[in-house]
mmCIF file of the N, C-alpha and C atoms, coordinates in Angstrom:
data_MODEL
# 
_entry.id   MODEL 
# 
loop_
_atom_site.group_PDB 
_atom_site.id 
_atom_site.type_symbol 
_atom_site.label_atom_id 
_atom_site.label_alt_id 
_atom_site.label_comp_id 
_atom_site.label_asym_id 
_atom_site.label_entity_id 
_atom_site.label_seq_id 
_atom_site.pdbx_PDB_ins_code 
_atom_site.Cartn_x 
_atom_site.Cartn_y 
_atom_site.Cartn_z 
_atom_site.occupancy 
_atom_site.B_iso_or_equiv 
_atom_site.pdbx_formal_charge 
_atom_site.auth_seq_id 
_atom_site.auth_comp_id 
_atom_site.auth_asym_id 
_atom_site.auth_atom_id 
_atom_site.pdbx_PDB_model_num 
ATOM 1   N N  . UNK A 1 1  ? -131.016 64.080 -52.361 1.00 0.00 ? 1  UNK A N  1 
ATOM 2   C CA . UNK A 1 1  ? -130.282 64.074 -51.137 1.00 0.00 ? 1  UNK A CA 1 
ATOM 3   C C  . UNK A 1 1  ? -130.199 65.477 -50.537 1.00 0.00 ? 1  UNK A C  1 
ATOM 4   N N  . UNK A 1 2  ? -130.155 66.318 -51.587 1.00 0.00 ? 2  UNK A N  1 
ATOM 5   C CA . UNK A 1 2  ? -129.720 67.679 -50.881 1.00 0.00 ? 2  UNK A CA 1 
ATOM 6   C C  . UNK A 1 2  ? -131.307 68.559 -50.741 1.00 0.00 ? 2  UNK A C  1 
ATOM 7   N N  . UNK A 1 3  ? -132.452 67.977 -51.072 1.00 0.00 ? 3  UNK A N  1 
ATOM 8   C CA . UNK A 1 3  ? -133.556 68.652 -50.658 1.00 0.00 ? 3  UNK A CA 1 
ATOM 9   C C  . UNK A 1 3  ? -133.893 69.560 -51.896 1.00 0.00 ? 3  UNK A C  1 
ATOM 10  N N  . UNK A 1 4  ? -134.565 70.684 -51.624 1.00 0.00 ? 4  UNK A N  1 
ATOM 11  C CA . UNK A 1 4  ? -135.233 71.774 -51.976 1.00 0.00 ? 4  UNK A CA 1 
ATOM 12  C C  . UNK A 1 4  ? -134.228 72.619 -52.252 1.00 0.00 ? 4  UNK A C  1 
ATOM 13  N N  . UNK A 1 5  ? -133.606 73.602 -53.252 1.00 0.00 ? 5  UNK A N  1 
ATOM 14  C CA . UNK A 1 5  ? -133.001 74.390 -54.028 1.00 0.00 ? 5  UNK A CA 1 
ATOM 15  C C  . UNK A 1 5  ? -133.286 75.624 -52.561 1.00 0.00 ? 5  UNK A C  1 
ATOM 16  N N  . UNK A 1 6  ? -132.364 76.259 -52.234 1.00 0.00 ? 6  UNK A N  1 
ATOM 17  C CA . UNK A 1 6  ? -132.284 77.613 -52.009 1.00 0.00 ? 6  UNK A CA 1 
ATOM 18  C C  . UNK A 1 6  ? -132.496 78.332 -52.962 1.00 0.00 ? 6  UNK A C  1 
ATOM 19  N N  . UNK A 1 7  ? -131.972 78.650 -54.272 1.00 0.00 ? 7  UNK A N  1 
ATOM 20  C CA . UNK A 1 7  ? -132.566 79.190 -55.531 1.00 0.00 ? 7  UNK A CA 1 
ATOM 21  C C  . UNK A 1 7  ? -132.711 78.721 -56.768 1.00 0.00 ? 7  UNK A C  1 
ATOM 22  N N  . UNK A 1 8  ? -133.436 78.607 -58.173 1.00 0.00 ? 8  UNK A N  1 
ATOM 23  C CA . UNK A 1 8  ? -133.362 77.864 -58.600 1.00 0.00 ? 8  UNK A CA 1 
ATOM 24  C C  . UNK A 1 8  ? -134.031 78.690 -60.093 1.00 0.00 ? 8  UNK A C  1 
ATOM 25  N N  . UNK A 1 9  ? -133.529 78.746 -61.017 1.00 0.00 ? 9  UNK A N  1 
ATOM 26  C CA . UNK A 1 9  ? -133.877 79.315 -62.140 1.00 0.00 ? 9  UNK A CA 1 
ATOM 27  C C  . UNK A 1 9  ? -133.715 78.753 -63.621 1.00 0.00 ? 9  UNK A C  1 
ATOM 28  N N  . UNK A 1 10 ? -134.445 78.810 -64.668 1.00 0.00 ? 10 UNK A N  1 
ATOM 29  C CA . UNK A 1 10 ? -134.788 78.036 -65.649 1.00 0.00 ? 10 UNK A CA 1 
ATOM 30  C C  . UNK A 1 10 ? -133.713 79.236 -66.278 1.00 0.00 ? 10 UNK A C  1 
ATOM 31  N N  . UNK A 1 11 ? -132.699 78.138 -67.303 1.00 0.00 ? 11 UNK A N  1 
ATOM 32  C CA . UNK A 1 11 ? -131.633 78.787 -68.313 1.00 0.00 ? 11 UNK A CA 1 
ATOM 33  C C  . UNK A 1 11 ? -132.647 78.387 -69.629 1.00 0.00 ? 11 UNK A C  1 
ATOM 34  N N  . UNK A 1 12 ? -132.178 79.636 -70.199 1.00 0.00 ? 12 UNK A N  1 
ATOM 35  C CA . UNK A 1 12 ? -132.405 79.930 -71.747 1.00 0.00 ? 12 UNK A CA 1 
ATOM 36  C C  . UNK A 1 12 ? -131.015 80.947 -72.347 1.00 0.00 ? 12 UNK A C  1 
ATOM 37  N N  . UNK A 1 13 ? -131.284 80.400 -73.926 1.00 0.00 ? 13 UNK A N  1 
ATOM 38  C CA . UNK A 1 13 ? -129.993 81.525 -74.489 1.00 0.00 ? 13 UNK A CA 1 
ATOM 39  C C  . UNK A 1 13 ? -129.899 80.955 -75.920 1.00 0.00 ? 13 UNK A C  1 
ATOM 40  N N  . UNK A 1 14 ? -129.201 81.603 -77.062 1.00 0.00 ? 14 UNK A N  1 
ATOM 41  C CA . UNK A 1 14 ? -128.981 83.045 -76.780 1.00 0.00 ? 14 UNK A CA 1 
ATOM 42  C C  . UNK A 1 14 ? -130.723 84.042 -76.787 1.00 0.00 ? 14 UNK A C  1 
ATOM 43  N N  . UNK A 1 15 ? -130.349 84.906 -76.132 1.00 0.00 ? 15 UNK A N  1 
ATOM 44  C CA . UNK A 1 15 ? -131.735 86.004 -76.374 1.00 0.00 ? 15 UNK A CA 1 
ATOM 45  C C  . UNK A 1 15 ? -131.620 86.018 -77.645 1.00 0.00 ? 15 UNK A C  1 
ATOM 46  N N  . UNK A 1 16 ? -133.429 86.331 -78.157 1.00 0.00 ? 16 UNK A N  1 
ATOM 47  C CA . UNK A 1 16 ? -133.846 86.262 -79.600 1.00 0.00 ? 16 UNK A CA 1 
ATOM 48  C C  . UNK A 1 16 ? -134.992 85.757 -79.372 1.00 0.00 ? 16 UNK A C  1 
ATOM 49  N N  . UNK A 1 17 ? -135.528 86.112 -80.613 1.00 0.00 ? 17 UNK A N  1 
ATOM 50  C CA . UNK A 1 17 ? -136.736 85.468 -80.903 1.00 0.00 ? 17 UNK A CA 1 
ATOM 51  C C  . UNK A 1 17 ? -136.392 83.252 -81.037 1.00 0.00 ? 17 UNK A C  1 
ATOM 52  N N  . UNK A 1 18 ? -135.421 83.127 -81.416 1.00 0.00 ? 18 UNK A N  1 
ATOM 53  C CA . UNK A 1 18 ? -134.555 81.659 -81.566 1.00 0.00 ? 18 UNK A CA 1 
ATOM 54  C C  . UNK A 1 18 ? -134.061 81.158 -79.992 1.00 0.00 ? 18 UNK A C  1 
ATOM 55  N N  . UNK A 1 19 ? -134.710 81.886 -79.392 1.00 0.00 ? 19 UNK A N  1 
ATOM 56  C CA . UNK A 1 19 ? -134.341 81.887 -77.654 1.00 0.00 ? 19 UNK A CA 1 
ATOM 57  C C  . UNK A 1 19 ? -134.357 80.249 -77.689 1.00 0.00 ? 19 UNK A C  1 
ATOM 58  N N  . UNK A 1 20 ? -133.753 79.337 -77.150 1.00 0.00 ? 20 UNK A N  1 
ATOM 59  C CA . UNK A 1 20 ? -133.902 78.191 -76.622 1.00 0.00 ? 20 UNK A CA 1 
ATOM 60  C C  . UNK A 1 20 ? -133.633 77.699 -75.171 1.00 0.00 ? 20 UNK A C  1 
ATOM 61  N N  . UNK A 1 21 ? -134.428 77.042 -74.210 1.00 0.00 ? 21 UNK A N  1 
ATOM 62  C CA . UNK A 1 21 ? -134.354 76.044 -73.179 1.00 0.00 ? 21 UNK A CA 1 
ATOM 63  C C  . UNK A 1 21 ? -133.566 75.608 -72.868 1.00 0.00 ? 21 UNK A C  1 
ATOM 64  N N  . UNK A 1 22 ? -132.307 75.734 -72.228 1.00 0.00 ? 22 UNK A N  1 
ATOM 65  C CA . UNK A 1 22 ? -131.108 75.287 -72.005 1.00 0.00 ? 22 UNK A CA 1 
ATOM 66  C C  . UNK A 1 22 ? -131.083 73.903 -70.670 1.00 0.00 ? 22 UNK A C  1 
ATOM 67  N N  . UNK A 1 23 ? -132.370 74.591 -69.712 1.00 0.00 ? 23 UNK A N  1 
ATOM 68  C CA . UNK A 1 23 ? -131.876 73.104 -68.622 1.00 0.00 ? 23 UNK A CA 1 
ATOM 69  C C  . UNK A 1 23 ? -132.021 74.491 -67.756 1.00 0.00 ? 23 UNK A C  1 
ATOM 70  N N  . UNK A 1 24 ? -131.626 74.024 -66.074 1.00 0.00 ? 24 UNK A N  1 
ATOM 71  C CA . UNK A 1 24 ? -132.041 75.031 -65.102 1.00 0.00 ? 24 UNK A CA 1 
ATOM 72  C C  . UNK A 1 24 ? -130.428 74.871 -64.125 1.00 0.00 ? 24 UNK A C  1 
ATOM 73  N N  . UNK A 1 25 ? -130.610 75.829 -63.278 1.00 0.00 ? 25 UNK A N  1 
ATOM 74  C CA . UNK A 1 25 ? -129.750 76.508 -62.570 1.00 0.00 ? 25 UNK A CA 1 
ATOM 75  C C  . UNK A 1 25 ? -130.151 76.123 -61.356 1.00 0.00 ? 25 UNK A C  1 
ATOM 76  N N  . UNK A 1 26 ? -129.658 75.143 -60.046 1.00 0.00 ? 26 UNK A N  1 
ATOM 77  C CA . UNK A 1 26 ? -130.072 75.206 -59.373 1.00 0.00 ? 26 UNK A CA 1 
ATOM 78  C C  . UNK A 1 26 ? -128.857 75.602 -57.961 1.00 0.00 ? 26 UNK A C  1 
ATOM 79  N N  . UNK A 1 27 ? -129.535 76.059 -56.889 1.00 0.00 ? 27 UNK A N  1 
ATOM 80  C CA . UNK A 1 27 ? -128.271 76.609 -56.178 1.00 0.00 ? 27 UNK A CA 1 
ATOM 81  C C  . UNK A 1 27 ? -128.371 76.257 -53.942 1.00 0.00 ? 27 UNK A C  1 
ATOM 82  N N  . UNK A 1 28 ? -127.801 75.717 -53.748 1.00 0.00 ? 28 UNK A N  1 
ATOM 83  C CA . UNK A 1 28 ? -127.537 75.268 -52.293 1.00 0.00 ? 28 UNK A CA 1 
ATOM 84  C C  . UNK A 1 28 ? -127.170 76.104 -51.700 1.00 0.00 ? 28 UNK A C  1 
ATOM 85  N N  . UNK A 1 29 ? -127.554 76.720 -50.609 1.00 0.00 ? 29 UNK A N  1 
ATOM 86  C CA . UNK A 1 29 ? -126.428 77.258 -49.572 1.00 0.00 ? 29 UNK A CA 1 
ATOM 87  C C  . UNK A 1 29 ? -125.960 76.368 -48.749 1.00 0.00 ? 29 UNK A C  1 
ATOM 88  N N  . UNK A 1 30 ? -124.520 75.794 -48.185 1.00 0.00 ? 30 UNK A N  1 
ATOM 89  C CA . UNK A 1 30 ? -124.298 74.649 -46.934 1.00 0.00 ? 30 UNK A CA 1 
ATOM 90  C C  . UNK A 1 30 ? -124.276 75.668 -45.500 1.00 0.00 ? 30 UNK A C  1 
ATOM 91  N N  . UNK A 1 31 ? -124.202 77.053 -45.776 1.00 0.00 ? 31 UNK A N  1 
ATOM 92  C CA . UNK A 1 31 ? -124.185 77.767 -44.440 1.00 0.00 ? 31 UNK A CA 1 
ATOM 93  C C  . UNK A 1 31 ? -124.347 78.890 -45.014 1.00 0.00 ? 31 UNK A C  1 
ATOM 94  N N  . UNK A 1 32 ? -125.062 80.027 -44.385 1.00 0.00 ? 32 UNK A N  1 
ATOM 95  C CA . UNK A 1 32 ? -125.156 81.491 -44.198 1.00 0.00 ? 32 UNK A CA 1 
ATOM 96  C C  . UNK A 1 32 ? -124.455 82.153 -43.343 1.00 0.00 ? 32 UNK A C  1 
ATOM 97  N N  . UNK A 1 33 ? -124.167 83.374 -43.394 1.00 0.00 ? 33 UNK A N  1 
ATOM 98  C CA . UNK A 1 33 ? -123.646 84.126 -42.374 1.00 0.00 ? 33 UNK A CA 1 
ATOM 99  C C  . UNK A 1 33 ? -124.753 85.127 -41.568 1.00 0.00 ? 33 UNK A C  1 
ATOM 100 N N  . UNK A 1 34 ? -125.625 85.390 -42.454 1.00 0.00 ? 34 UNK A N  1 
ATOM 101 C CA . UNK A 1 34 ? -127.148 86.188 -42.345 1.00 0.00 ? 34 UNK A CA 1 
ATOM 102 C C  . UNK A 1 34 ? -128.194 85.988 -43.110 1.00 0.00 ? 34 UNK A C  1 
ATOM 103 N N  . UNK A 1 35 ? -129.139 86.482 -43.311 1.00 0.00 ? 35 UNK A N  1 
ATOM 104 C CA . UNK A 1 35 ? -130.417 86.305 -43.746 1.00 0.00 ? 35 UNK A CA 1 
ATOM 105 C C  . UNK A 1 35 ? -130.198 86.773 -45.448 1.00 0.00 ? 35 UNK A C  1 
ATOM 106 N N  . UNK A 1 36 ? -129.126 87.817 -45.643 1.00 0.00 ? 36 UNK A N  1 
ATOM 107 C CA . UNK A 1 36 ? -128.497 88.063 -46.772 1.00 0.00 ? 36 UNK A CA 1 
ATOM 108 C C  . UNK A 1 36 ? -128.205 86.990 -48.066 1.00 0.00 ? 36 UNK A C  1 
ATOM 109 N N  . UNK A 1 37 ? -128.274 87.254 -48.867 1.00 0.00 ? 37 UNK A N  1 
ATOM 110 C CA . UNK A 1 37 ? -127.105 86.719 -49.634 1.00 0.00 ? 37 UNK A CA 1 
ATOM 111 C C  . UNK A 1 37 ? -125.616 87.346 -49.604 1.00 0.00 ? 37 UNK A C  1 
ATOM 112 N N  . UNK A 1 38 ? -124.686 86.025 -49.977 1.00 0.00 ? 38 UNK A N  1 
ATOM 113 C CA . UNK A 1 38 ? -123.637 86.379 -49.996 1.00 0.00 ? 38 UNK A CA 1 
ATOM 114 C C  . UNK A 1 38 ? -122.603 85.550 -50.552 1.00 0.00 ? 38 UNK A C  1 
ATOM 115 N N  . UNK A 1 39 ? -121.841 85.990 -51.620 1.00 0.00 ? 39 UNK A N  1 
ATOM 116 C CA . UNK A 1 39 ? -121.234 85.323 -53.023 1.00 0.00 ? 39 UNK A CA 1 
ATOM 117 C C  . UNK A 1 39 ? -120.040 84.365 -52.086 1.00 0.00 ? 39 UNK A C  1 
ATOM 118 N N  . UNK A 1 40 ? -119.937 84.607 -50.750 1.00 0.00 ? 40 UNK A N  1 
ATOM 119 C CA . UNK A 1 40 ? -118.644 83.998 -50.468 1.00 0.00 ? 40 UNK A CA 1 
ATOM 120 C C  . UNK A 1 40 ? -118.986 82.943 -49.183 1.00 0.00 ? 40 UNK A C  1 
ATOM 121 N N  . UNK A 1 41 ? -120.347 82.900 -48.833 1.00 0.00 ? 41 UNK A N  1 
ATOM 122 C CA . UNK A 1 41 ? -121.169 81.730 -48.186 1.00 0.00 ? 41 UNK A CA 1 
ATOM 123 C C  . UNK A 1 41 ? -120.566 80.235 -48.807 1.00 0.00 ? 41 UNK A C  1 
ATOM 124 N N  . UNK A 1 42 ? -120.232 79.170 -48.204 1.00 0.00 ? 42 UNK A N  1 
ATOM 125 C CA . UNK A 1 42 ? -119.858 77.770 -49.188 1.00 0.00 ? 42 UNK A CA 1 
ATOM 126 C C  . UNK A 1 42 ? -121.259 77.730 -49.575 1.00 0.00 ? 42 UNK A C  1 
ATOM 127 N N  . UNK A 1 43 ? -121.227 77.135 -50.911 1.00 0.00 ? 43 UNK A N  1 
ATOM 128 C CA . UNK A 1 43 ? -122.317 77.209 -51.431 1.00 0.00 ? 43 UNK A CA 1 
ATOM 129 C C  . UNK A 1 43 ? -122.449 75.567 -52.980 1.00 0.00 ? 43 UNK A C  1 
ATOM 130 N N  . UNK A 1 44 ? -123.150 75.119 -53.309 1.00 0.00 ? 44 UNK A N  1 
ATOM 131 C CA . UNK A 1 44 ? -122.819 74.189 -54.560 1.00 0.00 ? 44 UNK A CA 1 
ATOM 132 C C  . UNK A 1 44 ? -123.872 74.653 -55.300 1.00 0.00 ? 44 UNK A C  1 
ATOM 133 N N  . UNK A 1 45 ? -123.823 74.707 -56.784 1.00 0.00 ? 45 UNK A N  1 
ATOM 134 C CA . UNK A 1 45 ? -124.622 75.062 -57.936 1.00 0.00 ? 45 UNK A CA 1 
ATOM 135 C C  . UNK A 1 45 ? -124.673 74.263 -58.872 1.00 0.00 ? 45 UNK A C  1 
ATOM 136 N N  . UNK A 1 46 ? -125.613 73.318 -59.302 1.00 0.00 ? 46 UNK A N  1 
ATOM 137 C CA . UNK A 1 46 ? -126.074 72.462 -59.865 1.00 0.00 ? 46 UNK A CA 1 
ATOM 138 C C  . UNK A 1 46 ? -126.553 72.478 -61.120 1.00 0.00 ? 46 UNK A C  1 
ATOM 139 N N  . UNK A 1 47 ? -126.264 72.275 -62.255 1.00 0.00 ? 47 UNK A N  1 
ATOM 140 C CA . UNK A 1 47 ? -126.662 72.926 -63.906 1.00 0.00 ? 47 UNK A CA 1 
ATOM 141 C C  . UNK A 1 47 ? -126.856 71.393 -64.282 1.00 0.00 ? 47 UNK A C  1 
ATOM 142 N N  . UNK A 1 48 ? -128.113 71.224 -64.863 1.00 0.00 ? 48 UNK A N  1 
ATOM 143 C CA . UNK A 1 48 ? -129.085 70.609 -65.457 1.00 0.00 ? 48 UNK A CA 1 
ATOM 144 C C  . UNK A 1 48 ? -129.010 70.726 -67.098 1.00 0.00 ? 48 UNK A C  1 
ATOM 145 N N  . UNK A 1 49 ? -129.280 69.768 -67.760 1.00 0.00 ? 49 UNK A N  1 
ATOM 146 C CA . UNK A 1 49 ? -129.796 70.277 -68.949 1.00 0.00 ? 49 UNK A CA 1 
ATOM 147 C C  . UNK A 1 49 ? -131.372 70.243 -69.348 1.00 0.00 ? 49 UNK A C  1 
ATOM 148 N N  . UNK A 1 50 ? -131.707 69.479 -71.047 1.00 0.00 ? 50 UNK A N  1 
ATOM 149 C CA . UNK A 1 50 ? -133.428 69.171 -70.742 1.00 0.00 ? 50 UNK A CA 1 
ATOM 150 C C  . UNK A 1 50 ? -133.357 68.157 -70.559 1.00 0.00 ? 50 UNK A C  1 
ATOM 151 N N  . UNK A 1 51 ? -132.844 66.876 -70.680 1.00 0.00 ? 51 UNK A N  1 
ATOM 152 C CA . UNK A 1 51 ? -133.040 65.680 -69.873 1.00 0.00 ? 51 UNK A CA 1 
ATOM 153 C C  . UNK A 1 51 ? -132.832 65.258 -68.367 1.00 0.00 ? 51 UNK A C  1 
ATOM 154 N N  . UNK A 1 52 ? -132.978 66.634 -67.913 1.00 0.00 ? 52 UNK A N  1 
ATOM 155 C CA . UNK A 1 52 ? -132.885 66.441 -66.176 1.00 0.00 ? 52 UNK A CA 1 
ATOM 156 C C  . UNK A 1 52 ? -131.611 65.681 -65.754 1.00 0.00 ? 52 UNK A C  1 
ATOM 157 N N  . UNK A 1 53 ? -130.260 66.116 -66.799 1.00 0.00 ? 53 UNK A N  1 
ATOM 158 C CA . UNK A 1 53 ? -129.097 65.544 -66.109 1.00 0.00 ? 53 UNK A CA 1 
ATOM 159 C C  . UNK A 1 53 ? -128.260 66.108 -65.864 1.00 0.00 ? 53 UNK A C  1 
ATOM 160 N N  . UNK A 1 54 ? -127.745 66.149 -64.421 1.00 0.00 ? 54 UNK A N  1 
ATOM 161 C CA . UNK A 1 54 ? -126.473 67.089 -64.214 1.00 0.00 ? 54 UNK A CA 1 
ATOM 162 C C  . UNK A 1 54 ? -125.271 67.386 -64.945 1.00 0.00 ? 54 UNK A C  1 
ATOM 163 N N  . UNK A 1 55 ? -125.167 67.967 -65.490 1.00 0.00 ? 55 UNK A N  1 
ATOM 164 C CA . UNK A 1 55 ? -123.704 68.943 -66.383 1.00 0.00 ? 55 UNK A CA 1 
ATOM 165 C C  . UNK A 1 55 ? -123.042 68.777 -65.577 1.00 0.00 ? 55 UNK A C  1 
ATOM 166 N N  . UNK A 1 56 ? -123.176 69.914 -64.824 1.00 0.00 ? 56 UNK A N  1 
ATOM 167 C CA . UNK A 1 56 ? -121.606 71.066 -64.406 1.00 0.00 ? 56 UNK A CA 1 
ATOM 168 C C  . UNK A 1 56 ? -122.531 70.775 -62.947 1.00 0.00 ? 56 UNK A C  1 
ATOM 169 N N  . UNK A 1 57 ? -121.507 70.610 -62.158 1.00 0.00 ? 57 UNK A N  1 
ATOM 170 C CA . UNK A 1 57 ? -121.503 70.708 -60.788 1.00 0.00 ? 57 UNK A CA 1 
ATOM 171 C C  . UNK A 1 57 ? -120.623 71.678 -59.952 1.00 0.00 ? 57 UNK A C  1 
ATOM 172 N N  . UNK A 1 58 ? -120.361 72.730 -59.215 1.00 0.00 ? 58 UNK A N  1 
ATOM 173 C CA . UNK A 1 58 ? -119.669 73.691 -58.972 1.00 0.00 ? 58 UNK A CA 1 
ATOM 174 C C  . UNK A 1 58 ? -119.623 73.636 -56.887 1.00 0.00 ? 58 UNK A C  1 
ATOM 175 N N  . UNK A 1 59 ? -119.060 73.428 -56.888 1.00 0.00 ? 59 UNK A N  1 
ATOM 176 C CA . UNK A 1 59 ? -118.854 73.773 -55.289 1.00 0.00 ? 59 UNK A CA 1 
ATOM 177 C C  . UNK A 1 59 ? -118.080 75.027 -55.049 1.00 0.00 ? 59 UNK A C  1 
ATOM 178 N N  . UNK A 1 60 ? -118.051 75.742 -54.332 1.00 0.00 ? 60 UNK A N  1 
ATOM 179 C CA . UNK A 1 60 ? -117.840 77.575 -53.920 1.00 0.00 ? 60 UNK A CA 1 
ATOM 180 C C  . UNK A 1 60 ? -117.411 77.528 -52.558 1.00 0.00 ? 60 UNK A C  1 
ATOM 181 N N  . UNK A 1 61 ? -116.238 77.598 -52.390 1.00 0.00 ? 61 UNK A N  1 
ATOM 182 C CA . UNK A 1 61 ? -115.921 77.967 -50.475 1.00 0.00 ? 61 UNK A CA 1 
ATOM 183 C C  . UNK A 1 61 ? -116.147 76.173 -49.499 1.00 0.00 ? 61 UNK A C  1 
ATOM 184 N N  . UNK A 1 62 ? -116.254 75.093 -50.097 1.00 0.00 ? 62 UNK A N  1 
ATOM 185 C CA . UNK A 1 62 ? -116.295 73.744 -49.838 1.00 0.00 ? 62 UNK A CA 1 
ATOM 186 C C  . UNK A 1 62 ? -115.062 73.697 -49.812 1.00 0.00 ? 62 UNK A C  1 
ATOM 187 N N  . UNK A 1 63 ? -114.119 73.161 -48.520 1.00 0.00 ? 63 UNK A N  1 
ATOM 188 C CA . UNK A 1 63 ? -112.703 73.131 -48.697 1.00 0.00 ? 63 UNK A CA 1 
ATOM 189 C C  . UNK A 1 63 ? -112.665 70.960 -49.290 1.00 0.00 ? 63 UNK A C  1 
ATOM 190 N N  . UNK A 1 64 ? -111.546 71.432 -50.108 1.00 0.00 ? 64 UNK A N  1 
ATOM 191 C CA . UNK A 1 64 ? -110.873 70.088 -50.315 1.00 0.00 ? 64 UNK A CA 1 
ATOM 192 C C  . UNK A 1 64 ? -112.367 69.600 -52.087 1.00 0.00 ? 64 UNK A C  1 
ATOM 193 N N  . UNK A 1 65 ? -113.079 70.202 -52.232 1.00 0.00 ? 65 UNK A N  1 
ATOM 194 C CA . UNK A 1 65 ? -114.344 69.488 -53.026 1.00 0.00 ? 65 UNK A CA 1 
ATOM 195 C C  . UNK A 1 65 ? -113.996 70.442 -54.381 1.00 0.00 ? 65 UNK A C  1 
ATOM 196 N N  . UNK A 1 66 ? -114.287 69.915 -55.641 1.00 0.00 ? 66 UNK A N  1 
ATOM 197 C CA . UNK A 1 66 ? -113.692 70.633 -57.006 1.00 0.00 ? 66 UNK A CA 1 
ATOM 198 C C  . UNK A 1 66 ? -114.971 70.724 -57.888 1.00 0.00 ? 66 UNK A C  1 
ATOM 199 N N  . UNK A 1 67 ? -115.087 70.894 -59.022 1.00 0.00 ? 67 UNK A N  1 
ATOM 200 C CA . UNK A 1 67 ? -115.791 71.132 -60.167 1.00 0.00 ? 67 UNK A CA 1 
ATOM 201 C C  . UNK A 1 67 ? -116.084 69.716 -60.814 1.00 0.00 ? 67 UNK A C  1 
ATOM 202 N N  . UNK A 1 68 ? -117.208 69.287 -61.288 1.00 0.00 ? 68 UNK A N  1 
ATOM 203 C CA . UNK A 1 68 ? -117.555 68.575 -61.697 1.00 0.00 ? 68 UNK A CA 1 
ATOM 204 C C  . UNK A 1 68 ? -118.109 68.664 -62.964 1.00 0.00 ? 68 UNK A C  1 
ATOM 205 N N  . UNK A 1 69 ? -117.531 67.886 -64.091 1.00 0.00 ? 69 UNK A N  1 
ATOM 206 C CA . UNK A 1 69 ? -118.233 68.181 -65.824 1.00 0.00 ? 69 UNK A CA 1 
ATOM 207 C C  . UNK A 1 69 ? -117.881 69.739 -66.443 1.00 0.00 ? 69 UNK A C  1 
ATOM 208 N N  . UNK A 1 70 ? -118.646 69.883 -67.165 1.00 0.00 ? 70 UNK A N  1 
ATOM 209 C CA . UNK A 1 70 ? -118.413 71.535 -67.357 1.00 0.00 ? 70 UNK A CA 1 
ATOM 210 C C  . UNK A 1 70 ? -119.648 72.029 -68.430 1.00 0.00 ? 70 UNK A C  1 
ATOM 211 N N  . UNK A 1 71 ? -119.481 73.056 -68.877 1.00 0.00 ? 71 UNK A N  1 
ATOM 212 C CA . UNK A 1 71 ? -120.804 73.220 -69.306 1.00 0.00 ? 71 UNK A CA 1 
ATOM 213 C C  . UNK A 1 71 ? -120.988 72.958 -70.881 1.00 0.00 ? 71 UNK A C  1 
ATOM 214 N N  . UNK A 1 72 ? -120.140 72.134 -71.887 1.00 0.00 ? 72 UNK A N  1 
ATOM 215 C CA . UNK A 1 72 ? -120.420 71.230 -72.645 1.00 0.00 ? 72 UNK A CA 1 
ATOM 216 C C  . UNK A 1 72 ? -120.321 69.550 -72.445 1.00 0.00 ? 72 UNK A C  1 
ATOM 217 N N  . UNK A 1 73 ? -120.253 69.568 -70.958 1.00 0.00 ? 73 UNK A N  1 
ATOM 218 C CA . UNK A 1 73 ? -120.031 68.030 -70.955 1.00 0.00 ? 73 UNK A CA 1 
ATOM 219 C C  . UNK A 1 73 ? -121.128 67.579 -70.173 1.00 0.00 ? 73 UNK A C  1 
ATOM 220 N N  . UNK A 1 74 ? -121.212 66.152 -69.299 1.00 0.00 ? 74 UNK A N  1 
ATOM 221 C CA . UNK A 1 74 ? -122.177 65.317 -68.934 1.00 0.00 ? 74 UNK A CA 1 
ATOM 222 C C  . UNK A 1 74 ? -121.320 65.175 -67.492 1.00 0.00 ? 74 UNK A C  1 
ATOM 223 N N  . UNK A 1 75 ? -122.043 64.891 -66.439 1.00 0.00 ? 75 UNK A N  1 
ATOM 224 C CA . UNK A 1 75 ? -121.284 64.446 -65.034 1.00 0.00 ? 75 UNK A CA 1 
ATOM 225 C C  . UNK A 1 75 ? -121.280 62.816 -65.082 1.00 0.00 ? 75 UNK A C  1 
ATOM 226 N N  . UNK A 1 76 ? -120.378 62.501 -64.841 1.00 0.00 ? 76 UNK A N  1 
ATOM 227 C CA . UNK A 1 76 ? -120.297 60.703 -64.646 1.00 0.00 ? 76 UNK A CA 1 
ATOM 228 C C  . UNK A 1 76 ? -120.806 60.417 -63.210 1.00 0.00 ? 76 UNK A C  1 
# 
């Protein structure tokens, strides 16, 4: 629904040679102010694990919209 990732990055951790694949980071802007980034743009961030299922859902500067799952749990 929401398209193509504004940014979008593959999680791993902890660093080490035991490094493991955590799932990816993906990130929306709903508005800019400039061509910039900027931490206080509304924004939603989307965390994946490896079965391509949303965790943690995070909305940023979205009035009235909250947190979804968290980052040991599953989103319903």
């Amino acid at each position: 629904m929401l398209g193509t990732p504004d940014y979008s990055e593959v999680m791993s951790g902890p660093k080490g040679p035991d490094e493991k694949w955590l799932g990816w980071a993906w990130m929306y802007y709903l508005s800019k102010r400039s061509k910039a980034t900027n931490l206080n743009d509304p924004r939603v961030e989307i965390f994946f694990d490896t079965s391509y299922r949303a965790t943690w859902i995070v909305p940023t500067g979205v009035p009235g919209a909250h947190e979804i799952g968290g980052v040991r749990e599953r989103c319903s």
